[in-house]
VEXDREN-2710 file (C-alpha; in Angstrom, 1 decimal):
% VEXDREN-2710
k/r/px/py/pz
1/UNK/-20.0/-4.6/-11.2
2/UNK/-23.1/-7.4/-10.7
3/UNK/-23.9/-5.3/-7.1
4/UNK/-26.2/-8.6/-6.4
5/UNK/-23.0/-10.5/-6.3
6/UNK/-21.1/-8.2/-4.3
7/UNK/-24.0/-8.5/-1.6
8/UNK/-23.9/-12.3/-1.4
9/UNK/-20.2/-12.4/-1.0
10/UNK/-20.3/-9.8/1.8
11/UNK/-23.2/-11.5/3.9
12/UNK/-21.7/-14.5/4.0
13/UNK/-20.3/-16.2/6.9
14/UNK/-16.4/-16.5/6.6
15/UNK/-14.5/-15.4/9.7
16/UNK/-10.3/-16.4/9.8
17/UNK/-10.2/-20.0/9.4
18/UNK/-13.5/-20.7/8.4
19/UNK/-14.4/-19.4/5.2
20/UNK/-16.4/-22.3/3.2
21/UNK/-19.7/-20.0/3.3
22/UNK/-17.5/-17.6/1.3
23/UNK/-15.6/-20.0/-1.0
24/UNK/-19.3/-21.6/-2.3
25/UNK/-20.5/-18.3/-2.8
26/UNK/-17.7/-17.1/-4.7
27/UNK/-17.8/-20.2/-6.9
28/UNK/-20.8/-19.5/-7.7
29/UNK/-20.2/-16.7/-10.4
30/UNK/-17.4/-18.3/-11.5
31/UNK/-18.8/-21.4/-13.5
32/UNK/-16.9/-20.7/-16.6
33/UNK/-13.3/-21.3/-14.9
34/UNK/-11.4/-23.8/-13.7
35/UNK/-11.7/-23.7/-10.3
36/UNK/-10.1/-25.5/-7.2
37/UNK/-9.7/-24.8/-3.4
38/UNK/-7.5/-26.5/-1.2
39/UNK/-7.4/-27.5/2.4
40/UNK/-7.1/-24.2/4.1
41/UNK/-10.4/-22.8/1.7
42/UNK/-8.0/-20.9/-0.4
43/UNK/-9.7/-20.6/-3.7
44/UNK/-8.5/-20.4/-7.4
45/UNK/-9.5/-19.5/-10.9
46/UNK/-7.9/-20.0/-14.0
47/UNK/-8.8/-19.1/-17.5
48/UNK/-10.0/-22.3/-19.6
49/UNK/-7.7/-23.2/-22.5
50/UNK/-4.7/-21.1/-20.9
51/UNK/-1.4/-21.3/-22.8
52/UNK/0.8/-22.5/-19.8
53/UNK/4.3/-20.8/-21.8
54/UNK/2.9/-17.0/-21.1
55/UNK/4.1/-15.3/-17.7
56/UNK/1.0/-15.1/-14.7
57/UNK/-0.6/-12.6/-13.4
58/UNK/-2.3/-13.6/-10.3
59/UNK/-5.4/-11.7/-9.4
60/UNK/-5.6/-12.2/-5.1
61/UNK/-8.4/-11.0/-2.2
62/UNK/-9.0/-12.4/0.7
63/UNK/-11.9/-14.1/1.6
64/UNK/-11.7/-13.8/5.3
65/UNK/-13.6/-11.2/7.6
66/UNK/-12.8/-9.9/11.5
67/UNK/-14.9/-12.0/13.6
68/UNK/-14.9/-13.8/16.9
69/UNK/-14.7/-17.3/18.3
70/UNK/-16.2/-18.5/21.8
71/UNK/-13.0/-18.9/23.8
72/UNK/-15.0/-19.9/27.0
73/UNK/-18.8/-20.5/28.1
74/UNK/-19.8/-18.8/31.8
75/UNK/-22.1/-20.7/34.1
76/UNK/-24.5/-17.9/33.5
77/UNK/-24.9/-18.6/30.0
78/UNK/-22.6/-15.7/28.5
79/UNK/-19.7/-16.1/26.0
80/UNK/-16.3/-15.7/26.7
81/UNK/-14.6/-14.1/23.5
82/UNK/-11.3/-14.5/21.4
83/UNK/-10.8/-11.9/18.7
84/UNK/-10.0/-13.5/14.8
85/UNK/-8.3/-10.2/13.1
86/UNK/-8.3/-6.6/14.6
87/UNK/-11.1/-4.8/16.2
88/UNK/-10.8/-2.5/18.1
89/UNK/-11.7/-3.4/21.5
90/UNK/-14.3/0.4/22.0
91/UNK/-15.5/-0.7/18.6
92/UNK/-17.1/-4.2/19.8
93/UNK/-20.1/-4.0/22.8
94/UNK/-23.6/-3.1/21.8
95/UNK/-23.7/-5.4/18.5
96/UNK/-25.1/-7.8/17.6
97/UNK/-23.6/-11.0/15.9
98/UNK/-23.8/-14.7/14.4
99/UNK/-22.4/-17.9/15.9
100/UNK/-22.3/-20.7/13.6
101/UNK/-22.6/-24.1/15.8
102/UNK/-20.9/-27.0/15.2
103/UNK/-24.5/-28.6/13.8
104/UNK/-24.5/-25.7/11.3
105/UNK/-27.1/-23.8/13.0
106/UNK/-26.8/-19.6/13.4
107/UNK/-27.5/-18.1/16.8
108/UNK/-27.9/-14.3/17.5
109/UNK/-25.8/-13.0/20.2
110/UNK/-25.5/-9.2/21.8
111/UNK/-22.3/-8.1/22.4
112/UNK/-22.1/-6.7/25.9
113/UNK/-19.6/-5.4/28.6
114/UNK/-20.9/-4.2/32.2
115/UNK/-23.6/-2.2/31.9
116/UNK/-23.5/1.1/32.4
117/UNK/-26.1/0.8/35.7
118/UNK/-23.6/-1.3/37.3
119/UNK/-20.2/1.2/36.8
120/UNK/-18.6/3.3/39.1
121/UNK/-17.7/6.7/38.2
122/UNK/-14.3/5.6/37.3
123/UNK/-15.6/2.9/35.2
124/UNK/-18.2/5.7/33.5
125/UNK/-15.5/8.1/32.6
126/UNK/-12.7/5.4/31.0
127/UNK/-12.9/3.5/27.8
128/UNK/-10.4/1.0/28.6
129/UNK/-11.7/-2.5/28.1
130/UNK/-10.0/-5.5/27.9
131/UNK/-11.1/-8.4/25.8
132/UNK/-11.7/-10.6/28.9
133/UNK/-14.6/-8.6/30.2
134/UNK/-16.3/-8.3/27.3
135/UNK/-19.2/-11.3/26.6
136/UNK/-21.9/-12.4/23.9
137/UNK/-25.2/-12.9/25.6
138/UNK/-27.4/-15.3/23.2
139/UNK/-30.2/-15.1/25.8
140/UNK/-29.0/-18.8/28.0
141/UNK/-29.5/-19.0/31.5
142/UNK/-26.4/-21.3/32.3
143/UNK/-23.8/-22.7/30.8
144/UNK/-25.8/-25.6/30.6
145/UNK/-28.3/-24.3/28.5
146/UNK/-25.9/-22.5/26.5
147/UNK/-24.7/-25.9/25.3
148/UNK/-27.7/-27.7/25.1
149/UNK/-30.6/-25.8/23.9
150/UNK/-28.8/-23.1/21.9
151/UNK/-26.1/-26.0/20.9
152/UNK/-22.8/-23.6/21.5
153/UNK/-19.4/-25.0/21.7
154/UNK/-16.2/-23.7/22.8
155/UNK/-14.3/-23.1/19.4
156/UNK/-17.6/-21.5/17.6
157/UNK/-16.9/-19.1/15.3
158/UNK/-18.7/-15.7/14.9
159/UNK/-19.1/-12.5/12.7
160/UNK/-21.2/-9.1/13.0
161/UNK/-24.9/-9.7/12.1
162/UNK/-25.4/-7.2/9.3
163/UNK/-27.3/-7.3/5.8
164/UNK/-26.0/-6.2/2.8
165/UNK/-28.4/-3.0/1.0
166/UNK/-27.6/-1.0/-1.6
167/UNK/-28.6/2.2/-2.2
168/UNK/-29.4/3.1/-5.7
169/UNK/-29.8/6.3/-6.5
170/UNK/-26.8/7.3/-4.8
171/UNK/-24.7/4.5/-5.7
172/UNK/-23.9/3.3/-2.0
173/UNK/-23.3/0.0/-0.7
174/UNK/-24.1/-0.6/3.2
175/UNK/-22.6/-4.2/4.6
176/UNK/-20.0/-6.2/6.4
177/UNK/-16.7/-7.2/5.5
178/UNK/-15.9/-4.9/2.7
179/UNK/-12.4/-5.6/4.0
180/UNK/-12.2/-7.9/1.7
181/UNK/-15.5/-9.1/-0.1
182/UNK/-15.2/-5.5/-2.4
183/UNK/-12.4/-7.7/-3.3
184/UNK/-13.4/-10.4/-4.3
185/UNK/-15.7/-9.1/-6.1
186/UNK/-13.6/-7.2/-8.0
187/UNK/-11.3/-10.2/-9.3
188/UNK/-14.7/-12.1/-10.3
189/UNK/-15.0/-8.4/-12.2
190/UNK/-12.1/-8.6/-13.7
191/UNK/-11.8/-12.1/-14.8
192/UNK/-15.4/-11.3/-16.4
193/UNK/-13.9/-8.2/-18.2
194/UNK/-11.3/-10.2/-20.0
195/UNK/-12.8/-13.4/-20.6
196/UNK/-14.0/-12.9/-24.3
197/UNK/-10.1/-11.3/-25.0
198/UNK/-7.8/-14.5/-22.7
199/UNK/-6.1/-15.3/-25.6
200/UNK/-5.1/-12.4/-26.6
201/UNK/-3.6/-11.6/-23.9
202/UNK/0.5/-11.9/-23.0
203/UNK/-0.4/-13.1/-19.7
204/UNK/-2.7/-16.2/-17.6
205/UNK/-4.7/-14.7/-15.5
206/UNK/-5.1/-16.8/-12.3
207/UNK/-8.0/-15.2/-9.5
208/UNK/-6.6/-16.5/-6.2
209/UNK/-9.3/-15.8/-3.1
210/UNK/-7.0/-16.2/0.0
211/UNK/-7.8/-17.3/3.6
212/UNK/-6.7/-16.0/7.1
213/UNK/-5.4/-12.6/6.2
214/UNK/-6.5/-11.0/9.1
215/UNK/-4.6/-13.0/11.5
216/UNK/-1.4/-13.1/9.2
217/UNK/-1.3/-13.5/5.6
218/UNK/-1.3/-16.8/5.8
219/UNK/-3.3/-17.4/2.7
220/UNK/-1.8/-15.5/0.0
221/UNK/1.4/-17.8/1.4
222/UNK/0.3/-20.5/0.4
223/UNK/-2.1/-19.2/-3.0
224/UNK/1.5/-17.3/-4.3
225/UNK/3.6/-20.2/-3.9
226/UNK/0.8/-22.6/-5.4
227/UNK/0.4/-19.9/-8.3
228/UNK/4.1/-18.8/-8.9
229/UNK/3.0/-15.5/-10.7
230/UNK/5.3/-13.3/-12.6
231/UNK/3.2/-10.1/-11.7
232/UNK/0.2/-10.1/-8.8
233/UNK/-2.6/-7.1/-8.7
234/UNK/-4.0/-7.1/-5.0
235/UNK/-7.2/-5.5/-4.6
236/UNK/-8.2/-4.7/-1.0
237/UNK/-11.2/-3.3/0.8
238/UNK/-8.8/-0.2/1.7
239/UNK/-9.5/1.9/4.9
240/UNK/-11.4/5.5/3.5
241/UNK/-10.3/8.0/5.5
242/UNK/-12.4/11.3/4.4
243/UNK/-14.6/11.2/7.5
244/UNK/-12.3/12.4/9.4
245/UNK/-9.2/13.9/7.0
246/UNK/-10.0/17.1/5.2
247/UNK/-9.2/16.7/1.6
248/UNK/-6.3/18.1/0.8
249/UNK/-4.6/15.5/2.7
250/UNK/-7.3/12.2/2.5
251/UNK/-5.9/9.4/0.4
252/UNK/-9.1/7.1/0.2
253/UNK/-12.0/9.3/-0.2
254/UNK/-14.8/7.3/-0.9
255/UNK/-16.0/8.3/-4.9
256/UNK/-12.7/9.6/-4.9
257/UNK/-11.6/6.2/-7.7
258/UNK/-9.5/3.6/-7.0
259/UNK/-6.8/3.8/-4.4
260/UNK/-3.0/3.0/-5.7
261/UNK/-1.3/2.0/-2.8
262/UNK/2.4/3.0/-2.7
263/UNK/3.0/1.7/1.1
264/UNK/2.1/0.1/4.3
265/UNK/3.6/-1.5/6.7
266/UNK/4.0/-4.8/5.0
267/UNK/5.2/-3.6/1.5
268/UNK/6.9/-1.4/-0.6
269/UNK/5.4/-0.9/-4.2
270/UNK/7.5/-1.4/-7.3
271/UNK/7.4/2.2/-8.9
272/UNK/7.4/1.0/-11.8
273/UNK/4.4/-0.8/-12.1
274/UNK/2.6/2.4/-10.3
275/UNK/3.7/4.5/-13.2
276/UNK/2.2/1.7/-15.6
277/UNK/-0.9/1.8/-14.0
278/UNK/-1.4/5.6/-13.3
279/UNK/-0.3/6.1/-16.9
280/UNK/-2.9/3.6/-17.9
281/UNK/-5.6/5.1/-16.1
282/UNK/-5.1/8.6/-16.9
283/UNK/-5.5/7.1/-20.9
284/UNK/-8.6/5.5/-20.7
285/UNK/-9.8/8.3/-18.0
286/UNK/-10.3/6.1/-15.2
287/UNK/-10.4/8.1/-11.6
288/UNK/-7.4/6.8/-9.1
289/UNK/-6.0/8.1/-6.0
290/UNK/-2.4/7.6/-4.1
291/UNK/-1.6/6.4/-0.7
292/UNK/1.4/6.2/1.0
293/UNK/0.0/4.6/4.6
294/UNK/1.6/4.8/7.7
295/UNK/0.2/1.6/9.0
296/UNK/-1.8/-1.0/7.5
297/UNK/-1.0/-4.3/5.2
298/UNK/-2.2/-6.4/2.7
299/UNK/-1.8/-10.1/1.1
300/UNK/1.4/-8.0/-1.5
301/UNK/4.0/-8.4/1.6
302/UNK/3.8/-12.1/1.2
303/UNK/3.0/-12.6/-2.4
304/UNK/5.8/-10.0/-3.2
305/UNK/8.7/-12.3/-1.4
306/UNK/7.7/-15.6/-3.5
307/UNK/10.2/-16.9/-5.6
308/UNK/12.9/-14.4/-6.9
309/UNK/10.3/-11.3/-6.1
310/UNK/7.0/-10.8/-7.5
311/UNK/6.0/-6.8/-8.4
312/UNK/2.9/-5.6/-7.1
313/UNK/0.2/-3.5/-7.8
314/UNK/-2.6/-2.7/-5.1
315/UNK/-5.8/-1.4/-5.7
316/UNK/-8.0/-0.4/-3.0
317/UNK/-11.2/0.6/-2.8
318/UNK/-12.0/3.1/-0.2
319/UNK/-14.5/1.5/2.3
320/UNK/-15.5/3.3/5.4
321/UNK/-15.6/2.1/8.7
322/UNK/-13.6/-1.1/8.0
323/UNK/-13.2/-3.5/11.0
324/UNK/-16.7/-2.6/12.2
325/UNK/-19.6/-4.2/12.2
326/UNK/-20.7/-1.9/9.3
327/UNK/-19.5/-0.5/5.8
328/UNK/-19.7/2.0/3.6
329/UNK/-18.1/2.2/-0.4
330/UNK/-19.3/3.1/-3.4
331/UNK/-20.4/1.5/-6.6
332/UNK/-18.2/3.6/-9.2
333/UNK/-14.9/2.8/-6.8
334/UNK/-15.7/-1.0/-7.0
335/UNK/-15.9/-0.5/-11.2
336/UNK/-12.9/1.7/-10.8
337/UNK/-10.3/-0.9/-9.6
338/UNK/-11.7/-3.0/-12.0
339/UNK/-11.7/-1.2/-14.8
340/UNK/-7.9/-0.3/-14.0
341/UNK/-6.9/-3.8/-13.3
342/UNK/-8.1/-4.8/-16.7
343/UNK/-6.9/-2.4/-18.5
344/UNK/-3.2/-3.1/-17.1
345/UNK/-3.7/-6.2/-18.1
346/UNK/-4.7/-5.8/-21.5
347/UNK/-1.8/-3.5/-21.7
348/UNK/0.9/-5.8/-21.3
349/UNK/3.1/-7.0/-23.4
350/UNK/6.8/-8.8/-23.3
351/UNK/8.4/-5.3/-22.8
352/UNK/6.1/-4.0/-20.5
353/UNK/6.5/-6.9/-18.5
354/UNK/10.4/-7.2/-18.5
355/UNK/10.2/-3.1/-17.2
356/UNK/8.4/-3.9/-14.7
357/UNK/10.4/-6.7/-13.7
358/UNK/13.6/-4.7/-14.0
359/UNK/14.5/-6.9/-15.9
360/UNK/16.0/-4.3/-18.4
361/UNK/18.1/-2.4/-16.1
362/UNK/21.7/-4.0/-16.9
END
């Protein structure tokens, strides 16, 4: 995994609906394929010289991160806010973030609610907030300044204000947006793992970097019917929960391997293909992990309903703190899911494939 290219993708500026930062960035390490984005900054790569007669595979992430727009501007210069995916609301004052004016410019904003001076005991002891009482304070006087000197619209999007580190000798990356950039990531990964071997494989492998997947899927949508894969590997930048699960019952322990997702609230996984891919990584001794999620979705439970049904695979890898402002994952989860994904590929064959299809059950 090129960790330099993980750390790009994840600063970048990408929020639901507005994800061109993202989409040059990506392109950027993927000069060897054909690529293409369309008009809602979904972006796809495919294999040069592919051999249009062998079943796909798409490859999908999403490119999109939580963020904010500025739904309002007060006469005292402070930002009303509208949320773009799902933070929590406890999980948003005290930050700092990024507004991206319409001229292209960045301003710095702190995220604030009513200071604590200013609350009554009530007020003190609750942690009920509501979205409409919670501002972005770039440091204007008035509205008027708000617009004028610091440029600010109504409509201006925003995202957490956080650099991307990596920390070597323990193999830790510290950024924003692992939910999904890890993902992306891993499909530039993958497609990089298999490039020298494309034609011998039974499949096209197609990278498809979706938009708007925090506010709806709405990307992979569009990518799966654009695509019409056979088979679809999602990789996700998967909730870790071993801060606050004890082992024995933790399903995305960060350096724990890849997380195989078996369910969330937006999908069902084929069983077969989980076999394949468990059965695969225990031969090539590749670390892996099973969820079964009470809550939770991903880009599968639209890609899954194209066409007559597309099986799904999806690979997470466990991030911590997801839907913050700050991340946590580890470098050997990232090569993990893409050591796994490639190997699945490789694997495949016409039989494989028409198993995994059930296409061999009658």
């Amino acid at each position: 995994m090129n960790i330099e290219m993980l750390g790009r993708i994840s600063d970048a500026f990408g929020p639901s609906g507005f994800e061109e930062d993202v989409v040059r960035t990506a392109a950027g390490y993927l000069s060897r394929y054909q690529v293409e984005h369309d008009a809602m900054h979904n972006l796809y790569a495919r294999m040069p010289g592919a051999d249009e007669k062998k079943p796909v595979i798409q490859l999908d992430a999403h490119l999109d991160e939580c963020g904010f727009m500025v739904q309002c501007i007060h006469n005292n210069g402070c930002l009303g806010l509208l949320m773009l995916g799902g933070f929590h609301l406890t999980n948003i004052p005290a930050h700092t973030v990024r507004i991206k004016t319409r001229s292209g410019k960045l301003v710095k904003g702190i995220i604030t609610s009513k200071p604590v001076h200013f609350m009554n005991d009530k007020e003190r002891g609750s942690q009920n907030l509501d979205i409409e009482s919670i501002y972005v304070d770039v440091g204007a006087t008035s509205r008027k300044e708000a617009e004028e000197d610091f440029g600010i619209s109504i409509g201006d999007p925003m995202v957490p204000d956080v650099s991307f580190e990596y920390d070597k000798e323990h193999g830790i990356c510290f950024g924003k947006a692992f939910d999904n950039r890890a993902g992306c990531a891993c499909i530039i990964d993958t497609m990089d793992r298999l490039f020298d071997e494309k034609d011998k494989l039974a499949v096209n492998v197609v990278g498809a970097f979706a938009a708007q997947e925090e506010v709806g899927m709405r990307g992979a949508t569009v990518t799966s019917q654009i695509i019409k894969p056979d088979l679809a590997i999602v990789f996700e930048g998967s909730p870790s929960d071993d801060f606050f699960f004890d082992a024995g019952i933790a399903q995305g322990r960060m350096k724990g391997g890849v997380q195989i997702r078996r369910m969330d609230n937006s999908y069902i996984s084929n069983p077969v293909f989980i076999e394949y891919a468990m059965e695969t990584a225990k031969k090539f001794g590749i670390r892996y992990q099973e969820a079964v999620r009470r809550g939770g979705s991903t880009n599968a439970g639209k890609i899954s309903l194209t066409g007559k049904a597309v099986p799904v695979l999806v690979l997470g890898v466990p991030s911590r703190y997801v839907h913050t402002h700050y991340n946590f994952c580890a470098k050997e989860d990232l090569e993990a899911a893409t050591q796994l994904a490639a190997q699945v590929i490789k694997g495949l064959d016409s039989q494989v494939i028409r198993h995994i299809c059930r296409q061999d059950i009658l």
